[in-house]
DSSP file (Angstrom, degrees, kcal/mol; ACC not computed):
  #  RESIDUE AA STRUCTURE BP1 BP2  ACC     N-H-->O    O-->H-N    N-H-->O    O-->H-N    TCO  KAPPA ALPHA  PHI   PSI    X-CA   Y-CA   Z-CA
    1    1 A X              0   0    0      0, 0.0    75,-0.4     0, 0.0     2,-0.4   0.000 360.0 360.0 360.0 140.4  -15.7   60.9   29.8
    2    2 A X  B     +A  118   0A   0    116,-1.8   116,-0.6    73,-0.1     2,-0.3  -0.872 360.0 169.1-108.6 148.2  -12.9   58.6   30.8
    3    3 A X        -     0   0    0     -2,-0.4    76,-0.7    74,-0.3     2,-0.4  -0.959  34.0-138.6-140.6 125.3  -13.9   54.7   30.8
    4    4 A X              0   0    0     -2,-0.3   111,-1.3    74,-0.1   112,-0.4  -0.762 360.0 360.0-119.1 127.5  -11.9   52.0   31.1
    5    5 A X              0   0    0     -2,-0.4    75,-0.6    42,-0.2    -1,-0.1  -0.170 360.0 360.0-148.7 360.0  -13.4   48.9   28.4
    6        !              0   0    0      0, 0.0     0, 0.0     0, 0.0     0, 0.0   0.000 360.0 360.0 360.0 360.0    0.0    0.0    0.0
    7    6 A X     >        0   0    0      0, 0.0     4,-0.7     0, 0.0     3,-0.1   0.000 360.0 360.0 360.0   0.5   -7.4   41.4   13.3
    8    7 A X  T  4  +     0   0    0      1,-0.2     4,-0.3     2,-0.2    33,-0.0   0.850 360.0  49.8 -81.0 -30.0   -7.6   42.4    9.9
    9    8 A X  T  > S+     0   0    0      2,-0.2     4,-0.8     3,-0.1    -1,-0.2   0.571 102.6  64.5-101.5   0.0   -7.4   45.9   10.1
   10    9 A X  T >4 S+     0   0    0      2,-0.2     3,-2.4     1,-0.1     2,-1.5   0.869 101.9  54.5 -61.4 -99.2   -4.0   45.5   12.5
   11   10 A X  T 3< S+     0   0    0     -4,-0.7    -2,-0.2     1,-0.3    -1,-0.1   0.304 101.3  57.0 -55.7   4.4   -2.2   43.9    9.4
   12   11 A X  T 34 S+     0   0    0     -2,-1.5    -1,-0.3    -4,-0.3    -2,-0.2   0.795 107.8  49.4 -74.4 -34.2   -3.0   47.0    7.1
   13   12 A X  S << S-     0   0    0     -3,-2.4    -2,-0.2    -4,-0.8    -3,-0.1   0.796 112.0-123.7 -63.2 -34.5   -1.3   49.1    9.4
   14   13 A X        +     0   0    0     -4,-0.5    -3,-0.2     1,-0.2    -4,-0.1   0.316  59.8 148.3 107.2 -17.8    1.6   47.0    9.6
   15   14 A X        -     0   0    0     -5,-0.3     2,-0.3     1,-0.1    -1,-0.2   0.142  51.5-108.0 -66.9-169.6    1.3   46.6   13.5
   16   15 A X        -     0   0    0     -6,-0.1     2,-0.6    -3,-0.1    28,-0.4  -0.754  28.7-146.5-106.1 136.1    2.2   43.8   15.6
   17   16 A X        +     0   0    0     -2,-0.3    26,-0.3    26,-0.2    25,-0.1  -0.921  23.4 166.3 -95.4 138.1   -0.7   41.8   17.2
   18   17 A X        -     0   0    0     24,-2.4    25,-0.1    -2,-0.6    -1,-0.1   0.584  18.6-159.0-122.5   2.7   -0.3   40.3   20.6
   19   18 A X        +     0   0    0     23,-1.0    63,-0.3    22,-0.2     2,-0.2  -0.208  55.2   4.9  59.0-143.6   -3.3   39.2   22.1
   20   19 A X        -     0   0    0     61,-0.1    63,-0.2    63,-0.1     2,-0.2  -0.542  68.8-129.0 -81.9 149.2   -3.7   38.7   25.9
   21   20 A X  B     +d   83   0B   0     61,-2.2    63,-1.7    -2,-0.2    65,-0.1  -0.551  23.4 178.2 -78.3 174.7   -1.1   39.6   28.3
   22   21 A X        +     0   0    0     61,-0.2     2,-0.3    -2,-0.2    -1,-0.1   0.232  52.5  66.5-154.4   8.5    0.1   37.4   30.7
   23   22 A X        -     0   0    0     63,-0.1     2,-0.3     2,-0.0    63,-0.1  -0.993  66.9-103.0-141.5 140.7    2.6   39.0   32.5
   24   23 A X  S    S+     0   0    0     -2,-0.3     2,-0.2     2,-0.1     0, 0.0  -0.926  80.2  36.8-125.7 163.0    3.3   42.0   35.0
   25   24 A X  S    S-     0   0    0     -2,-0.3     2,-0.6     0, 0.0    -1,-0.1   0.377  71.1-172.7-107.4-172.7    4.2   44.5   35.2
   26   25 A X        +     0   0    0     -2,-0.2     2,-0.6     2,-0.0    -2,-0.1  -0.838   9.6 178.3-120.0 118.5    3.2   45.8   32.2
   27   26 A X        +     0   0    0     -2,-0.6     2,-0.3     2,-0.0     3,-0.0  -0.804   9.7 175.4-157.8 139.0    4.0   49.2   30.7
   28   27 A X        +     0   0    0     -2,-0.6    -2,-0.0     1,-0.1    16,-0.0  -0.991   9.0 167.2-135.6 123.1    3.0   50.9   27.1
   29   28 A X        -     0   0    0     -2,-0.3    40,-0.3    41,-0.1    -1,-0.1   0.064  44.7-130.5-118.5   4.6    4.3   54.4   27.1
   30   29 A X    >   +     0   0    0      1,-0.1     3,-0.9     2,-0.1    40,-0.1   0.191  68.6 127.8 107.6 -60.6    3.6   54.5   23.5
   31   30 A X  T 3  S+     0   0    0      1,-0.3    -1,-0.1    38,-0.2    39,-0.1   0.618  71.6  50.4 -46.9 -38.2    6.8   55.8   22.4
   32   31 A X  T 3  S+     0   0    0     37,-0.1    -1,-0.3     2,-0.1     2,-0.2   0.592  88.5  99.4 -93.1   0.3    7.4   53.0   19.7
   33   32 A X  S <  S-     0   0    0     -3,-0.9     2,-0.3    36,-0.1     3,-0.1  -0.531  77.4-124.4 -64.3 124.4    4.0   53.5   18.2
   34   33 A X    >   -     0   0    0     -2,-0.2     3,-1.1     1,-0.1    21,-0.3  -0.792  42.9 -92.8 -91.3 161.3    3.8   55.7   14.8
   35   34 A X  T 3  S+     0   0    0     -2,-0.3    21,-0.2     1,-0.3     3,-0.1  -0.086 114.3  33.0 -83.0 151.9    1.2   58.8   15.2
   36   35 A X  T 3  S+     0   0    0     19,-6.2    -1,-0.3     1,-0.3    20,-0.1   0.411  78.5 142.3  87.3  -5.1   -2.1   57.7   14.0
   37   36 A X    <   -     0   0    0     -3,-1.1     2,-0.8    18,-0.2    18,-0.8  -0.379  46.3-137.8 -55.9 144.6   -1.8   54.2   15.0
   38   37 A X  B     -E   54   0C   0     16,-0.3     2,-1.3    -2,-0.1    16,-0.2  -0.963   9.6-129.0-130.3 138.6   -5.2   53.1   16.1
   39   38 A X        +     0   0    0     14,-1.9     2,-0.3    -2,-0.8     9,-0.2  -0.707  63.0 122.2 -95.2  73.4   -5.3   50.8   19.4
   40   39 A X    >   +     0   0    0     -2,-1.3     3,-1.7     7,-0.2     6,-0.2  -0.956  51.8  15.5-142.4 175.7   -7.4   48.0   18.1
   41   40 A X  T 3  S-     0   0    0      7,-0.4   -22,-0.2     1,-0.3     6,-0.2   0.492 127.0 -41.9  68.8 -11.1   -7.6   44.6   17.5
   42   41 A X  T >  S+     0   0    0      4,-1.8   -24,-2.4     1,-0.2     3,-1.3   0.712  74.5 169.5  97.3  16.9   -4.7   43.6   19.8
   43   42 A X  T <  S-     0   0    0     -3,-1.7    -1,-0.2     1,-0.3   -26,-0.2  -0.624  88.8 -21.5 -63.9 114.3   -2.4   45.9   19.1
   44   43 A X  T 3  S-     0   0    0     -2,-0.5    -1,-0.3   -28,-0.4   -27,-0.1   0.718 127.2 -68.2  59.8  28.4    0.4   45.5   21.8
   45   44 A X  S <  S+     0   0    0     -3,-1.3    37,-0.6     1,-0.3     2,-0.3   0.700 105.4 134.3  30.2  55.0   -2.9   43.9   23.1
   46   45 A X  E     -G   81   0D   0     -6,-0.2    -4,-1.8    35,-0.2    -1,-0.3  -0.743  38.7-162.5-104.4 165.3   -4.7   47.1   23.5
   47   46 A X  E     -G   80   0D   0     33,-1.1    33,-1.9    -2,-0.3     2,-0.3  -0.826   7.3-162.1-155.5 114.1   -8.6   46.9   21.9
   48   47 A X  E     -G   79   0D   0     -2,-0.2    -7,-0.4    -9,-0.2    31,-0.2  -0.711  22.2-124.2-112.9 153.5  -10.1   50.1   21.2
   49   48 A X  S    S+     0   0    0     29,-2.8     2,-0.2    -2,-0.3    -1,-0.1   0.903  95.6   6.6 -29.5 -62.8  -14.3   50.9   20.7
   50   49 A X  S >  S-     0   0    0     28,-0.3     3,-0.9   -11,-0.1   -11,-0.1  -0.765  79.9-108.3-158.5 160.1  -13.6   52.5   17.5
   51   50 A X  T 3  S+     0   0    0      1,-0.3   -11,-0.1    -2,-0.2    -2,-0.0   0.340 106.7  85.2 -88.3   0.0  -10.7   53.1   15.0
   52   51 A X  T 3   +     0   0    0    -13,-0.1     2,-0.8     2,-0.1    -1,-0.3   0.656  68.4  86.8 -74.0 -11.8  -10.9   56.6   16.1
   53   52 A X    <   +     0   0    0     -3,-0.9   -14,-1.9    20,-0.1    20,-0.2  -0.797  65.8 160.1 -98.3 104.3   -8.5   55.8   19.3
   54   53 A X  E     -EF  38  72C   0     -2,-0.8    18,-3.2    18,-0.7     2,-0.3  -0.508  51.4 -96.8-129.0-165.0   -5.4   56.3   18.1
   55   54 A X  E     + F   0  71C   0    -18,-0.8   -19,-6.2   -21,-0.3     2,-0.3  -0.902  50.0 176.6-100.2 147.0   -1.7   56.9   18.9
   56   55 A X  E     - F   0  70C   0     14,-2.7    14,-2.3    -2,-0.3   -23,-0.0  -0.959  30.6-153.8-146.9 156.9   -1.2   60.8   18.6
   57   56 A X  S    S+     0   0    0     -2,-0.3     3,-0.1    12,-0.2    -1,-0.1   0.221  77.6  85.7-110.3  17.5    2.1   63.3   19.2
   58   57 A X  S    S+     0   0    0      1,-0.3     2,-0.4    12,-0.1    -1,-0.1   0.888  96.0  22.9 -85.4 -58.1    0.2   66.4   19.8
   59   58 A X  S    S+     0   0    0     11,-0.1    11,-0.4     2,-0.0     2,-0.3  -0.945  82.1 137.6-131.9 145.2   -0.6   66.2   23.4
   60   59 A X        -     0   0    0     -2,-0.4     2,-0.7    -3,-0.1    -3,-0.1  -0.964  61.2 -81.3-177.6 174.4    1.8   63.9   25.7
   61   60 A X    >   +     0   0    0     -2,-0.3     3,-1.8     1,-0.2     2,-0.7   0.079  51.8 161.6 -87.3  35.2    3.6   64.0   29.1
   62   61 A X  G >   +     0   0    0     -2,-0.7     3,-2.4     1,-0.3    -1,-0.2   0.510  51.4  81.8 -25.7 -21.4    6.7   66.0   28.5
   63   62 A X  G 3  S+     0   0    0     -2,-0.7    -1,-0.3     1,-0.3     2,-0.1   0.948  92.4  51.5 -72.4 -27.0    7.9   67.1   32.1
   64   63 A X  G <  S-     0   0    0     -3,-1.8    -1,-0.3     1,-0.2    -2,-0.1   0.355 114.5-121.6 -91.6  40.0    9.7   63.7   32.8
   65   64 A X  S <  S+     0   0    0     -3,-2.4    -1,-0.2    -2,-0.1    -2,-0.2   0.358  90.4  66.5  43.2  20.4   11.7   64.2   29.2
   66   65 A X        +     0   0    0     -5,-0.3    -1,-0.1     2,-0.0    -4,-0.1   0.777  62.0  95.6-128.7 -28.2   10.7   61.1   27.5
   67   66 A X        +     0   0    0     -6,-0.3     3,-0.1     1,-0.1    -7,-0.1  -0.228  28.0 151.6 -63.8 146.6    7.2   61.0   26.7
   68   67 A X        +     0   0    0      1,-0.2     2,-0.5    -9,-0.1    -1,-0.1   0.261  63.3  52.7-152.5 -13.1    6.8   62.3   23.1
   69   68 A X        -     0   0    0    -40,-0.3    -1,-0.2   -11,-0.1   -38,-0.2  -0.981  58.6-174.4-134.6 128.6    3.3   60.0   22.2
   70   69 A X  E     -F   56   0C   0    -14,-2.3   -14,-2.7    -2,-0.5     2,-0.3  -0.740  29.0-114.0-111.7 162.0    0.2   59.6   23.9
   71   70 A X  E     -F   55   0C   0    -16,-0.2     2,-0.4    -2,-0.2   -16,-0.2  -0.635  32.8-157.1-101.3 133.6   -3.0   57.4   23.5
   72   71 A X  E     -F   54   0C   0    -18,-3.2   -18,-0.7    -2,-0.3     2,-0.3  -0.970  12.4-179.0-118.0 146.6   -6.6   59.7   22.5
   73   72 A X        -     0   0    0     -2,-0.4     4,-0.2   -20,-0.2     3,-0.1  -0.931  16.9-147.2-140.4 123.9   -9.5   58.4   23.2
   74   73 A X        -     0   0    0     -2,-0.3     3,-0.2     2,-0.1     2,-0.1  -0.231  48.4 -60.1 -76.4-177.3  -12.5   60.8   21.9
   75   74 A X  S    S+     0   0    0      1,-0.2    -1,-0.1   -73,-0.0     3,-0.1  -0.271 117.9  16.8 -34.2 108.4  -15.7   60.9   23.9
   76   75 A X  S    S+     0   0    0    -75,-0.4     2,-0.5     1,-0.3    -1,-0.2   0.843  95.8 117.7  85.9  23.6  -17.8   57.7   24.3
   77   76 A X        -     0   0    0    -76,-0.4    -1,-0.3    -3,-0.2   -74,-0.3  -0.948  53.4-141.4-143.8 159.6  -15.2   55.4   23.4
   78   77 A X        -     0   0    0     -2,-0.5   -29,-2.8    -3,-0.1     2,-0.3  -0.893  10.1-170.1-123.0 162.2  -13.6   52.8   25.3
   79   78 A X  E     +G   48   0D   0    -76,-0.7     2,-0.4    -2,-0.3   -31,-0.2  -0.998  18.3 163.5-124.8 139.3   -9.8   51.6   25.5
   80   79 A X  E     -G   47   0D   0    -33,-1.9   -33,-1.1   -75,-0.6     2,-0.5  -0.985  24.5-161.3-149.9 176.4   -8.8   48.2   27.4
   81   80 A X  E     -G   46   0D   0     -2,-0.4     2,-0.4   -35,-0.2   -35,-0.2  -0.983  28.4-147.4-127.7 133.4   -5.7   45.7   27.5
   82   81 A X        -     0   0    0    -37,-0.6   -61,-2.2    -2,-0.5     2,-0.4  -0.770  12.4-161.0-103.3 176.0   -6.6   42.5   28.9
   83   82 A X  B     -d   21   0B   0     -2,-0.4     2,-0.3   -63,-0.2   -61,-0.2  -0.946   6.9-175.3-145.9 135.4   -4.8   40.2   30.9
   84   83 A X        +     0   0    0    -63,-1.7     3,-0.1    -2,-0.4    -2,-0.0  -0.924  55.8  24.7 -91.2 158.5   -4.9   36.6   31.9
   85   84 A X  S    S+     0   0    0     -2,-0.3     2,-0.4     1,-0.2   -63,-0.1   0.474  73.9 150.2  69.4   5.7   -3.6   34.2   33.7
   86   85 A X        -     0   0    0    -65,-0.1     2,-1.6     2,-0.1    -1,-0.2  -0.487  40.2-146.7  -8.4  81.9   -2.3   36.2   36.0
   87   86 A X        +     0   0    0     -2,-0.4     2,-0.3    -3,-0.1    -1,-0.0  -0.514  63.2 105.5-113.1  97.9   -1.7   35.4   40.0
   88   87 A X        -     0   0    0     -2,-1.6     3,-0.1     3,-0.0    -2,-0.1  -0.974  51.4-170.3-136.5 155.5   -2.2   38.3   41.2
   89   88 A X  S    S+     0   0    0     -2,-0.3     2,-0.4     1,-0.2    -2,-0.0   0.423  79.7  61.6-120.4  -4.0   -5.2   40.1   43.4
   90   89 A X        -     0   0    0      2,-0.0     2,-0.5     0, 0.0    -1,-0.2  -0.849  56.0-175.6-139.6 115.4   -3.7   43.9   43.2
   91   90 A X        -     0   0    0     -2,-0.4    -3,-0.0    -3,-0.1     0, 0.0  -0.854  12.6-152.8 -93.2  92.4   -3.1   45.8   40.2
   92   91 A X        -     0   0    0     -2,-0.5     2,-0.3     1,-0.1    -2,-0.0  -0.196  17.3-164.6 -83.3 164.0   -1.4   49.4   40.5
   93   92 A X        +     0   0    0      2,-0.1     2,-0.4     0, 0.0    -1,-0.1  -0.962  12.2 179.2-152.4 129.1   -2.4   51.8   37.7
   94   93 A X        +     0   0    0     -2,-0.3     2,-0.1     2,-0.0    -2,-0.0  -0.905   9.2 167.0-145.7 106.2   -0.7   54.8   36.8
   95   94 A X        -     0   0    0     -2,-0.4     2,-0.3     2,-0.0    -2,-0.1  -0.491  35.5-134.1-101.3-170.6   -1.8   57.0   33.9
   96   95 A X        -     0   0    0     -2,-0.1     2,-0.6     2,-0.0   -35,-0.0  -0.989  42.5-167.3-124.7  99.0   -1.1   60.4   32.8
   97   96 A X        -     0   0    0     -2,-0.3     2,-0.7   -36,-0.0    -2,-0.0  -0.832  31.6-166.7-137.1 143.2   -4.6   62.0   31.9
   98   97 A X        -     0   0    0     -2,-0.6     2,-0.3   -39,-0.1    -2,-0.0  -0.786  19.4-162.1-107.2 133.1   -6.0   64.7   30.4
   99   98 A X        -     0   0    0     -2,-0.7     2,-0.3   -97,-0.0    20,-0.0  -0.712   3.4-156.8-100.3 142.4   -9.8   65.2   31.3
  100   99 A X        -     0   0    0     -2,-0.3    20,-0.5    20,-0.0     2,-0.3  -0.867  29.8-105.5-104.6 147.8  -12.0   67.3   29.1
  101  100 A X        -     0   0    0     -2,-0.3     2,-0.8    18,-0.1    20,-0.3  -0.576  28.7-118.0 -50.2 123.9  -15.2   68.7   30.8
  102  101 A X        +     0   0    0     18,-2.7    20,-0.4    -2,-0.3    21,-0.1  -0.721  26.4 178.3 -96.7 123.2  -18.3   67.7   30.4
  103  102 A X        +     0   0    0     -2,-0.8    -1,-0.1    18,-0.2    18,-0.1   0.078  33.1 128.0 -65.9   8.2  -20.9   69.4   29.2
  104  103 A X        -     0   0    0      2,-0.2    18,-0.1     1,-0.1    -2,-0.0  -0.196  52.0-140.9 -51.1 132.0  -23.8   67.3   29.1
  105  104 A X  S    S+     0   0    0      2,-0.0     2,-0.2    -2,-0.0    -1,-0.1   0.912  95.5  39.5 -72.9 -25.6  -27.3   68.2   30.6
  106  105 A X  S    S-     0   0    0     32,-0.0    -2,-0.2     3,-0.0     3,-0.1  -0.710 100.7 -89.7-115.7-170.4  -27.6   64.6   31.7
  107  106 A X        -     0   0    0     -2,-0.2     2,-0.2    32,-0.1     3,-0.1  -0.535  63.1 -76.3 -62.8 153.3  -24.7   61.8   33.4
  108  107 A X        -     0   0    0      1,-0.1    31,-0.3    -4,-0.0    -1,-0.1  -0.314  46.4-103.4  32.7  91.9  -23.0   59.8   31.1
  109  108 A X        -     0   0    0     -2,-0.2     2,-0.6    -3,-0.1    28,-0.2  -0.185  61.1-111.2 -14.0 109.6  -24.9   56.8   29.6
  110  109 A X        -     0   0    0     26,-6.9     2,-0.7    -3,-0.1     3,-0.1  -0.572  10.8-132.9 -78.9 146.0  -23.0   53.9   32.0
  111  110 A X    >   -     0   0    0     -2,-0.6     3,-1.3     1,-0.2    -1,-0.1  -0.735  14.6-166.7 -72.0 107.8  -20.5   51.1   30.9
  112  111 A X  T 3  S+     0   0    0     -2,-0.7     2,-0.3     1,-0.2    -1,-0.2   0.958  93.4  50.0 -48.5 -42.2  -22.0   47.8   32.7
  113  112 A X  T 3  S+     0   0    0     -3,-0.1     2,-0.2  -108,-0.0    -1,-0.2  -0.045  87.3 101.6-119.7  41.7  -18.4   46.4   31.6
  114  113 A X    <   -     0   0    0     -3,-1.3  -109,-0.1    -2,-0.3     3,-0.1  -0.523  60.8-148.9 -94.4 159.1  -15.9   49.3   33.0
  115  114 A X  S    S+     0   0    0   -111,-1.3     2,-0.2    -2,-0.2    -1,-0.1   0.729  82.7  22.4 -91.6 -52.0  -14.2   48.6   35.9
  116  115 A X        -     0   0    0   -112,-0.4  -112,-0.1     2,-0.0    -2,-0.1  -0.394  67.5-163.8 -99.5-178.1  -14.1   52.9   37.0
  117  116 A X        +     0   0    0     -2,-0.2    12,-1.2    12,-0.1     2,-0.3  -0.413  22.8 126.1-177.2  82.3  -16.3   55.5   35.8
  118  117 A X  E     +AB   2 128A   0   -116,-0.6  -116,-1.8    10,-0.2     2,-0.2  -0.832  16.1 156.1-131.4 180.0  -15.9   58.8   36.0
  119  118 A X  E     - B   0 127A   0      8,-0.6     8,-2.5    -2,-0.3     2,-0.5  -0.930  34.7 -85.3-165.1 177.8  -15.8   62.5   34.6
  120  119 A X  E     - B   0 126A   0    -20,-0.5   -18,-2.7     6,-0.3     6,-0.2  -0.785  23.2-151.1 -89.9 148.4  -16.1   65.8   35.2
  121  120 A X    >   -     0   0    0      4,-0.6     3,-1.0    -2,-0.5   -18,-0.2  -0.186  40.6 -82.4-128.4 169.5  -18.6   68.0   35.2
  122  121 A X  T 3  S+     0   0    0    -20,-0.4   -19,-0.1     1,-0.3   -21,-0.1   0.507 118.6  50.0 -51.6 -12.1  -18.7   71.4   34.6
  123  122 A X  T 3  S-     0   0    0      2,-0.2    -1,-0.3   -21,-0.1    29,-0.1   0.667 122.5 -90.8-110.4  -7.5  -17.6   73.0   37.5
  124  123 A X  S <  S+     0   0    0     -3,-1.0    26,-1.6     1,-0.3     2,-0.4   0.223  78.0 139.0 137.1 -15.5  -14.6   70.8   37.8
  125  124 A X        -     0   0    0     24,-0.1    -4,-0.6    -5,-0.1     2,-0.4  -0.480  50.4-122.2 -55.1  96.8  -15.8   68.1   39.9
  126  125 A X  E     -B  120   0A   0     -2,-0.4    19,-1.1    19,-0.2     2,-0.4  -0.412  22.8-163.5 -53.8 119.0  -15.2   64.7   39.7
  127  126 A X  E     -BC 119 144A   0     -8,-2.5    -8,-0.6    -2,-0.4    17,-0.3  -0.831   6.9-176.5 -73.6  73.5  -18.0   62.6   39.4
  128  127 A X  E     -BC 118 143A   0     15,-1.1    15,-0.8    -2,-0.4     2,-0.2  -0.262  24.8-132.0-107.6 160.9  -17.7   59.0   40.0
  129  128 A X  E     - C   0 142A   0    -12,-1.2     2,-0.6    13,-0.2    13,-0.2  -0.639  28.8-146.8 -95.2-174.7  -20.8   56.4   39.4
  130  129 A X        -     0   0    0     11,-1.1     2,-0.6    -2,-0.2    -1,-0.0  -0.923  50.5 -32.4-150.6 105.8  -21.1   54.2   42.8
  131  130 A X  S    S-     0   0    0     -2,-0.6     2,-0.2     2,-0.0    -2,-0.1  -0.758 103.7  -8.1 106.0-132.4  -22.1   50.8   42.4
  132  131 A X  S    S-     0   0    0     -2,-0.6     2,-0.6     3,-0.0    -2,-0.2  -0.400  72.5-104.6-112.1-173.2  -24.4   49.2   40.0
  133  132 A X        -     0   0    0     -2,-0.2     3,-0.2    -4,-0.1    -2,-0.0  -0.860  12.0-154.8 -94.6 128.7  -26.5   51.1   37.6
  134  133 A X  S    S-     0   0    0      1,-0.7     2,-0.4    -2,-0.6     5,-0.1   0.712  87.8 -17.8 -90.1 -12.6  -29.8   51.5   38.1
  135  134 A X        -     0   0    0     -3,-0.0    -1,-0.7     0, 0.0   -25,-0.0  -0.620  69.3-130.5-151.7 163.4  -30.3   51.9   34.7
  136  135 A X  S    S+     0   0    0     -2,-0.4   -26,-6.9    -3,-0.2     3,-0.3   0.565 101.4  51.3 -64.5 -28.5  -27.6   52.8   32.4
  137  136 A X  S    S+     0   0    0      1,-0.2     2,-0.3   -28,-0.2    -1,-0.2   0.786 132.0  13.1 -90.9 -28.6  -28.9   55.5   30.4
  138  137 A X  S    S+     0   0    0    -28,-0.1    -1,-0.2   -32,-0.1     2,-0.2  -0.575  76.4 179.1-174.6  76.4  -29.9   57.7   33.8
  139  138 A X        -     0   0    0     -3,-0.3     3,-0.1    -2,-0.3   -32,-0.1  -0.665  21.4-156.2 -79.0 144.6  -28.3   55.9   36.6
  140  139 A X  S    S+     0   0    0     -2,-0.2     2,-1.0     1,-0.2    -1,-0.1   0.607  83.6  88.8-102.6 -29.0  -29.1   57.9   40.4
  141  140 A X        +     0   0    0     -9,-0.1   -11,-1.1   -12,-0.0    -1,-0.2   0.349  55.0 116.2 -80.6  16.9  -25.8   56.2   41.5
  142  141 A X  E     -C  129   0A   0     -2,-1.0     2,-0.2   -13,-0.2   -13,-0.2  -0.359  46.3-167.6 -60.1 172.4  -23.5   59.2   40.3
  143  142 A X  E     -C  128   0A   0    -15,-0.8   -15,-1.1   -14,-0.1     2,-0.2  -0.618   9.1-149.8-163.8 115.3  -21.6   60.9   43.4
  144  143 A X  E     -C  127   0A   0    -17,-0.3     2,-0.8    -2,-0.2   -17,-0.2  -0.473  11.4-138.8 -81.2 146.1  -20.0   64.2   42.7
  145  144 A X        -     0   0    0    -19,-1.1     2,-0.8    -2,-0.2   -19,-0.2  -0.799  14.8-169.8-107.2 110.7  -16.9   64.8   44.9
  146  145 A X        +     0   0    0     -2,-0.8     2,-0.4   -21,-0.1     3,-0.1  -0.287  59.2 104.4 -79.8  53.6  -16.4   68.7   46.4
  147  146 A X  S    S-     0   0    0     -2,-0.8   -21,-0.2   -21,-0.1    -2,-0.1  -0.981 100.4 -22.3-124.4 107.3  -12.7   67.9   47.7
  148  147 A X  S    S-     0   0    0     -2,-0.4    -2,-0.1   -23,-0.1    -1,-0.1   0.948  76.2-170.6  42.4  74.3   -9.9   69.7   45.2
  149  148 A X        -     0   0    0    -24,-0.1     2,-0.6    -3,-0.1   -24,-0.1  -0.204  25.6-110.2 -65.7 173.8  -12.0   70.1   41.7
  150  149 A X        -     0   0    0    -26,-1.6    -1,-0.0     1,-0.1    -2,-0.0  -0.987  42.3 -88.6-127.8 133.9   -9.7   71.2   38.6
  151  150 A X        -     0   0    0     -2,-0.6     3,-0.2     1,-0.1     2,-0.1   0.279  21.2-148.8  -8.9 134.2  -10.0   74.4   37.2
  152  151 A X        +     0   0    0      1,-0.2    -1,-0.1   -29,-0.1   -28,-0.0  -0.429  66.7  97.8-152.1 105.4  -12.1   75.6   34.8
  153  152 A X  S    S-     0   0    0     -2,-0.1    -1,-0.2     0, 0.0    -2,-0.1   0.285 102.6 -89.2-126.7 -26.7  -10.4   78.2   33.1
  154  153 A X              0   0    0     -3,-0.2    -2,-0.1     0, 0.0    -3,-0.0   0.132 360.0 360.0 103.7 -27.6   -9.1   76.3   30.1
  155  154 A X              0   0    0      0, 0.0    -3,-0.1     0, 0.0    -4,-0.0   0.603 360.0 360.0-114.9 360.0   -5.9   75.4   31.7
């Protein structure tokens, strides 16, 4: 499931930055070394858990440049904030790789995501819609049948 959500920055040796305040904004990664973990305010990123790292394994090759990508396992959240900002529309353009999920029930929701979704087993996306009605086994999922992805492995 994808969601989107100082002391142990300065053992790593990274940089902390706090909030942004300017767009646009763009973290491709690339200067990051693998194994960095996206917490604390690195490049003002704040990850769930010290498990969300920077990694060279799996990354966006086709436009030549990419060589590092962000993981974030299961149940974990990454965000950047921003303030001070004037602006009212924010484009957002990842490169993401969705795992299936296998769960028998939805997703436990994040009240303090902006999106929510994942896929389901058969390929679907699943987005929730709305508010929760509870969090742990919110009704408000809505699966979409319009151009699932495969699920084959590839």
């Amino acid at each position: 499931m994808i969601m989107m959500a100082a002391a142990m920055v300065a053992s790593y040796g990274v940089a902390f930055a706090g909030t942004n305040t300017t767009l646009p904004f763009e973290d491709t990664f690339e200067s990051y070394t693998n194994g960095t973990p996206l917490i604390g305010g690195t490049n003002g990123w704040y990850g769930s858990s010290a498990d969300i790292v920077v990694q060279t394994n799996v990354h966006y090759p086709e436009d030549g440049s990419s060589t590092n990508a962000a993981m974030i396992p299961v149940d974990c959240t990454l965000s950047n904030r921003f303030q001070n900002i004037a602006v009212t529309n924010v484009w957002v353009l990842m490169d993401v790789l969705p795992r299936l999920y296998d769960g028998t029930n939805n997703p436990v929701v994040d009240t303090n995501a902006a999106w929510v979704f994942y896929i389901n087993s058969n390929g679907n996306f699943v987005v929730h819609n709305g508010l929760p009605d509870d969090p742990t086994n919110s009704a408000n999922w809505m699966p979409t049948t319009n151009g699932g992805i495969g699920t084959n492995g590839t």
